[in-house]
C-alpha positions as CSV (number, residue, x, y, z in Angstrom):
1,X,149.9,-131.2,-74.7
2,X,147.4,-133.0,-76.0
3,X,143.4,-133.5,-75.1
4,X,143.6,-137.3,-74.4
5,X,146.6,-136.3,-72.1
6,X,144.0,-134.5,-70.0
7,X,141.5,-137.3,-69.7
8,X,143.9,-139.6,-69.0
9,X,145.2,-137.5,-65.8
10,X,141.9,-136.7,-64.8
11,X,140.6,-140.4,-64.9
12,X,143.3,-141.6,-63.2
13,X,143.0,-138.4,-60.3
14,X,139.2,-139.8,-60.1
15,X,139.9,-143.7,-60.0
16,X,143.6,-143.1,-58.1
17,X,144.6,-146.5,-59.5
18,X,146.3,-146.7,-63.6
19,X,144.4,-150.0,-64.3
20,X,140.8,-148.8,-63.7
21,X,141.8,-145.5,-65.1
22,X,142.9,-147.9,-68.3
23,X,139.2,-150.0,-68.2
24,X,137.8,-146.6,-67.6
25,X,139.1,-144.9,-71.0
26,X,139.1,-148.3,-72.9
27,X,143.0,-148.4,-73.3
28,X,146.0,-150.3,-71.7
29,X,147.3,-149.1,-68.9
30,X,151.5,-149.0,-70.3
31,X,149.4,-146.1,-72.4
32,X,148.0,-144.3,-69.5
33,X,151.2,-144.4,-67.9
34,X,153.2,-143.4,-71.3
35,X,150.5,-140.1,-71.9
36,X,150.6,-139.0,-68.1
37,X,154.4,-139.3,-67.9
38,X,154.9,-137.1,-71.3
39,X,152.4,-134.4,-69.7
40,X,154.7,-134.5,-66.6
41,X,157.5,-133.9,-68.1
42,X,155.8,-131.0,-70.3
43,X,154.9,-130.0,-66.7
44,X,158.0,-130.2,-65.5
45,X,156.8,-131.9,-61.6
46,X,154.7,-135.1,-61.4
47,X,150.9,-134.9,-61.0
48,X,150.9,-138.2,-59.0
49,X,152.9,-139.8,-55.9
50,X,152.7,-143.9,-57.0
51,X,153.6,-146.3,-54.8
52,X,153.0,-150.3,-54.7
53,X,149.6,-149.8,-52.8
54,X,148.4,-146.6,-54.0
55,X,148.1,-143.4,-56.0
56,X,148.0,-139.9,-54.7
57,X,147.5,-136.5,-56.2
58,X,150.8,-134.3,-55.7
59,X,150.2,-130.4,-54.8
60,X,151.3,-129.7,-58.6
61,X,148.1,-132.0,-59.6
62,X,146.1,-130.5,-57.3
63,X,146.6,-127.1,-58.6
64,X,146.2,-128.5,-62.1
65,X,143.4,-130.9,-62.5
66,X,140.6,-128.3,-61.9
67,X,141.9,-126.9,-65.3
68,X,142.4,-129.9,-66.9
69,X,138.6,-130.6,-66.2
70,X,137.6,-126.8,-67.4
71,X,139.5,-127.2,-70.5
72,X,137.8,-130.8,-71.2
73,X,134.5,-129.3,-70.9
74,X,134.8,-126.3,-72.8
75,X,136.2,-128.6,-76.0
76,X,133.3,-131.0,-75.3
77,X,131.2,-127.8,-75.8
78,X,132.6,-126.4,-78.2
79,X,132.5,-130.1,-80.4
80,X,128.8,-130.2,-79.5
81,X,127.7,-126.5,-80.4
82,X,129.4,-127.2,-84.0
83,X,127.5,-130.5,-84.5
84,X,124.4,-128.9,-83.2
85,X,124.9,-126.0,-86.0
86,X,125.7,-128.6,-88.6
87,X,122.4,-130.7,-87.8
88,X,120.0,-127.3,-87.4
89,X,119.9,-128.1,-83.3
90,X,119.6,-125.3,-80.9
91,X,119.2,-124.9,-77.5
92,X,118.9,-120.8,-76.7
93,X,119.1,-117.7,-79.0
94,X,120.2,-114.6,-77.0
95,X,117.9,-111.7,-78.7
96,X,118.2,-108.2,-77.9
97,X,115.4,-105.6,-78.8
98,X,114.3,-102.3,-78.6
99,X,111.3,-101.9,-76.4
100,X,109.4,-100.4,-78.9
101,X,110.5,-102.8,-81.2
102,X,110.0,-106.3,-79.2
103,X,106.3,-107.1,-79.5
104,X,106.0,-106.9,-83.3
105,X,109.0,-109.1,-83.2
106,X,107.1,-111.9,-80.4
107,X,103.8,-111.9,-81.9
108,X,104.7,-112.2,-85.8
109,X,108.2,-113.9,-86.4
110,X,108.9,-116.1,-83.1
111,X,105.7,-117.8,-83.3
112,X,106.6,-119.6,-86.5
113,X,110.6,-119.4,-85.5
114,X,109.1,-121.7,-82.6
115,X,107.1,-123.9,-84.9
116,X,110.0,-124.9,-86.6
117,X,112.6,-125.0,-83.4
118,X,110.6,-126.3,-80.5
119,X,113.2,-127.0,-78.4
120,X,114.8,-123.6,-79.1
121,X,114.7,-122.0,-75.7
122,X,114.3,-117.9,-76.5
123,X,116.1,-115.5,-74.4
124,X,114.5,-111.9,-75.1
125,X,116.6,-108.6,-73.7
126,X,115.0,-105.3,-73.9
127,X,118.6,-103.0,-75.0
128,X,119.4,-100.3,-76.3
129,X,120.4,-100.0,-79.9
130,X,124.3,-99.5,-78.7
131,X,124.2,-102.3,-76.4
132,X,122.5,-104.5,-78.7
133,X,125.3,-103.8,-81.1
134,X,127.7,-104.3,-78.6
135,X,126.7,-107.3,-77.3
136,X,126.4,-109.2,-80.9
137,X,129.9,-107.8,-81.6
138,X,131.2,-109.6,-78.0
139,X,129.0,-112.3,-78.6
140,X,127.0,-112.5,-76.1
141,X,123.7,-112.0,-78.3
142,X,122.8,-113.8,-81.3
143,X,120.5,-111.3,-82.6
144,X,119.0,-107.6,-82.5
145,X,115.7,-105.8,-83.3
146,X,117.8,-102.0,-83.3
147,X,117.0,-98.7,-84.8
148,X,118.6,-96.3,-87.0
149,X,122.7,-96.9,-86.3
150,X,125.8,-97.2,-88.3
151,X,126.7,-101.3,-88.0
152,X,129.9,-102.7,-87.6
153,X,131.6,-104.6,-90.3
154,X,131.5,-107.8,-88.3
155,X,127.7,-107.0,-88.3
156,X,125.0,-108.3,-91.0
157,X,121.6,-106.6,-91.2
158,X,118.0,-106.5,-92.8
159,X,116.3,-103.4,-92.9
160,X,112.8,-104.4,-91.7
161,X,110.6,-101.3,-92.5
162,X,111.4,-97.4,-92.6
163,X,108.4,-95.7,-90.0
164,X,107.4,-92.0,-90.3
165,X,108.3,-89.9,-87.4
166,X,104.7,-87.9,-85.4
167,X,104.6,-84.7,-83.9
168,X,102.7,-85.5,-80.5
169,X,100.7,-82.3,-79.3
170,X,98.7,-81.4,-76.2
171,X,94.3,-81.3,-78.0
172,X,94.8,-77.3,-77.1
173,X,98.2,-76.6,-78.8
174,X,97.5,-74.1,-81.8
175,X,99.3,-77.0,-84.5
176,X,97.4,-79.3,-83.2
177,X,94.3,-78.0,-85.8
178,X,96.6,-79.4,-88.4
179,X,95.9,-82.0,-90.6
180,X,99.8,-82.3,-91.0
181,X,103.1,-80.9,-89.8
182,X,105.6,-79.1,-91.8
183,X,108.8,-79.5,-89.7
184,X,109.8,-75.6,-90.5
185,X,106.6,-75.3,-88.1
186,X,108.4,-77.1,-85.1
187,X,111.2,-73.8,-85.4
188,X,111.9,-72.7,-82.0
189,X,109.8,-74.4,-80.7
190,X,110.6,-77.3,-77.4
191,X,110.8,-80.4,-78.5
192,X,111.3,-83.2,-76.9
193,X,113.5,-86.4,-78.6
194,X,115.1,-89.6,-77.9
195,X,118.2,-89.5,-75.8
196,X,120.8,-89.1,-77.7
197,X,123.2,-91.1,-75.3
198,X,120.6,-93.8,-75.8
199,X,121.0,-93.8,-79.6
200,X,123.2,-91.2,-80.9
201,X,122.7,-92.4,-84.8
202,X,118.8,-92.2,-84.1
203,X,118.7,-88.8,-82.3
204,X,121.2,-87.2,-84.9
205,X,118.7,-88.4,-87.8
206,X,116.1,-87.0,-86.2
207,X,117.6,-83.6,-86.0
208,X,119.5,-83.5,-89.3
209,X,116.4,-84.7,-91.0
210,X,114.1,-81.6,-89.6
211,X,116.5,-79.6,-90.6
212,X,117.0,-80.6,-93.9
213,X,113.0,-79.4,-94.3
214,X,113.7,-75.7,-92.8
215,X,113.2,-76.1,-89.3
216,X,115.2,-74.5,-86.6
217,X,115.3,-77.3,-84.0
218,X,115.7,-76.7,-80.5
219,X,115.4,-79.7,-78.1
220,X,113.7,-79.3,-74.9
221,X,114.9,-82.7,-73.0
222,X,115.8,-85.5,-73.9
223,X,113.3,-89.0,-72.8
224,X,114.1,-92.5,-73.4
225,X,110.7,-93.8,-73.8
226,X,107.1,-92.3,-74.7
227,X,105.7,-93.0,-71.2
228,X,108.3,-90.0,-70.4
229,X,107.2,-88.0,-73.3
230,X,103.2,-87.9,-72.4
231,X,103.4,-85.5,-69.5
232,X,105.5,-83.0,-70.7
233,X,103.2,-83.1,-73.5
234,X,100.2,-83.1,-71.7
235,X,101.0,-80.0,-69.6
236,X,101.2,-78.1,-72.8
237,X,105.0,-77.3,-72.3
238,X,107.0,-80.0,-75.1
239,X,105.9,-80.7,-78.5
240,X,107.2,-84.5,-78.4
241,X,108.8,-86.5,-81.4
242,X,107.8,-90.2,-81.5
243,X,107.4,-93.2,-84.2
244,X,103.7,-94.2,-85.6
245,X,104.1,-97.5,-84.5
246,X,104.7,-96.2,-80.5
247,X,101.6,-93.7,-81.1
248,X,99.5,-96.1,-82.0
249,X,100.5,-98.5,-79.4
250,X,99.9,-95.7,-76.7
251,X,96.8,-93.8,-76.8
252,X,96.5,-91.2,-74.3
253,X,93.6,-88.4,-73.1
254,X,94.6,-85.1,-74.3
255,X,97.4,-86.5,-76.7
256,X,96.9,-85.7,-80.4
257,X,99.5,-87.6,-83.0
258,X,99.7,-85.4,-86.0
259,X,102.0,-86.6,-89.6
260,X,104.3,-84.3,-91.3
261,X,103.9,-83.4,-94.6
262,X,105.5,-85.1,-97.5
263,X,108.6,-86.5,-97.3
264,X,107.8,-87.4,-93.7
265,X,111.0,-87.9,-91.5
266,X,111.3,-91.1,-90.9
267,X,113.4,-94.0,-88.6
268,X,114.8,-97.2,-89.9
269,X,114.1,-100.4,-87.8
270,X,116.5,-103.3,-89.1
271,X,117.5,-107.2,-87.7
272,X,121.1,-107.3,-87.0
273,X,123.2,-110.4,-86.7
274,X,127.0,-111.4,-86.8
275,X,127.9,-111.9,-89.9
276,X,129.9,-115.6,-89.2
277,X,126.9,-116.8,-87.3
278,X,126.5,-120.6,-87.5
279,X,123.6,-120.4,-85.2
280,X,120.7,-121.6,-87.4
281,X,117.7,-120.4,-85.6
282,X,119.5,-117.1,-86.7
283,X,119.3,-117.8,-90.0
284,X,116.0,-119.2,-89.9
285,X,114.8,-116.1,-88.1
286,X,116.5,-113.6,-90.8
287,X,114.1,-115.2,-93.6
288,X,110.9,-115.1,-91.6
289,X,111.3,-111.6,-91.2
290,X,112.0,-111.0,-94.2
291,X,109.2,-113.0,-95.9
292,X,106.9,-111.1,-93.2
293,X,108.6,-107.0,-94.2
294,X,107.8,-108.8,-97.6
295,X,104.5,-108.8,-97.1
296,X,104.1,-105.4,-95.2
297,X,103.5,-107.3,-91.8
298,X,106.0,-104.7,-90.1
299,X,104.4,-101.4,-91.2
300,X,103.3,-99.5,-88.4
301,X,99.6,-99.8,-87.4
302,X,97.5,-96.7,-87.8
303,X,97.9,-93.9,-85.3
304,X,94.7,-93.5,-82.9
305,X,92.4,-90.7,-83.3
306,X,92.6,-87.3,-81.3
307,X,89.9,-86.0,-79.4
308,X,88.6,-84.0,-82.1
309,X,88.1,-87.5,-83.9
310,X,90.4,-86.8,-86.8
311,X,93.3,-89.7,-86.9
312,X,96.4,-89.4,-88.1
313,X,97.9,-91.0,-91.0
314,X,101.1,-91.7,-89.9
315,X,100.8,-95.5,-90.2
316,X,101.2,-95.5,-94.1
317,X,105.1,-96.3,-93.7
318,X,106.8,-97.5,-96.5
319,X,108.1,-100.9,-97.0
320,X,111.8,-101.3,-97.5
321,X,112.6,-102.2,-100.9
């Protein structure tokens, strides 16, 4: 069965006559009737009733035509999405990000993404680093902003920048006079984490790297965003684990954001992408991030004073190399 077959049926469906189906596709009509017989008897039943006066669309045709036009349309799109890849055209780039993640992404790399791919139309999702992965694996994203996670071989990534980890603190709690955290200080005591069905890989390296330094961890509850974290905080009963750039994004009353000492836990943020993407706003996007990490642009901001007036130090991340 070829393509051309298909046309041909379907013009001739649409005109119900062989000659104007013929004008129609620029060919003679002994070759529409040649390429539509062949497909019947591939078929095994006739897609048309002819007679002297007319041409009609048998039940077989009827049930067949509407997949005939699918299977058209989805070569037709398929030929154009290649030739738009070849020539640098895009219409939309599916891009998944962590929520944390997204507006360093927007305000630094899209802007000039955009300058170079006006037509590009953007299609941001806030995910989860799992469904990000997911969803590039199944294709139905182009690209992911993710944390710390073990990638698929079908996967590419960049690493980005590597961000320290903060203790946040109610102003009263007694670590909170600390210029710095050592994490055998956090033994015993509640902390609360990231979800670990959210990110498994991220919560894991947050645990295996405090205990790596001495400390006993025991995890309070588990949040899957800051704005969850706060209260518990606040109320004096959770000691909460968050990135610099999230602190510094988030100010609150009452909150202190306090480093750990030297080596400083830390979370990876990376750009992930299928590996035998021909997409090439991906591309193009891949090398303005990595000219911005190059030039520090990702490094988390600095983390916002407490109400003693002291602020932390936890934005001096460290660039990947």
């Amino acid at each position: 069965m070829e393509l051309r077959q298909l046309e041909y049926a379907v013009a001739v469906a649409e005109e119900l006559h062989f000659g104007r189906a013929a004008a129609r596709m620029h060919v003679t009509q002994q070759s529409v009737s040649e390429q539509i017989r062949r497909l019947e008897r591939e078929l095994g039943a006739p897609l048309f009733t002819r007679t002297s006066r007319r041409v009609t669309v048998t039940a077989v045709g009827e049930a067949f035509l509407p997949e005939a036009r699918s299977a058209i349309a989805a070569v037709r799109h398929a030929v154009d999405a290649g030739r738009r890849a070849a020539t640098g055209m895009v219409d939309e780039l599916r891009l998944g990000y962590a929520e944390d993640l997204g507006p360093r992404l927007f305000q630094l790399a899209v802007p000039p993404l955009l300058a170079r791919f006006p037509a590009v139309q953007l299609a941001p999702r806030p995910m989860t680093t799992p469904a990000q992965l997911s969803g590039l694996s199944d294709r139905r994203l182009d690209l992911g902003f993710c944390w710390t996670a073990q990638y698929p071989p079908d996967l590419d990534s960049l690493l980005v920048a590597r961000e320290p980890l903060v203790v946040a603190l109610a102003a009263g709690h007694p670590l909170a006079a600390s210029e710095s955290i050592d994490p055998a200080q956090l033994s015993h005591q509640p902390l609360v984490t990231v979800e670990r069905e959210v990110n498994p890989w991220l919560h894991d390296h947050f645990v295996s790297q405090l205990e790596a330094r001495g400390a006993t961890v025991t995890i309070l509850r588990e949040i899957s965003s800051l704005d969850r974290l706060l209260p518990l905080v606040l109320a004096g009963s959770a000691i909460g684990l968050t990135i610099a750039g999230a602190a510094a994004a988030r100010p609150s009353a009452g909150v202190v954001y306090r480093p750990f000492t030297d080596p400083s836990p830390y979370a990876d943020h990376s750009i992930v992408w299928r590996r035998d993407t021909t997409n090439a706003a991906v591309t193009a996007l891949v090398d303005i991030v990595r000219e911005l990490r190059d030039t520090g642009a990702f490094l988390p901001p600095e983390a916002p004073p407490g109400p003693d007036g002291r602020r932390s130090t936890a934005g001096n991340g460290e660039r990947p190399d």
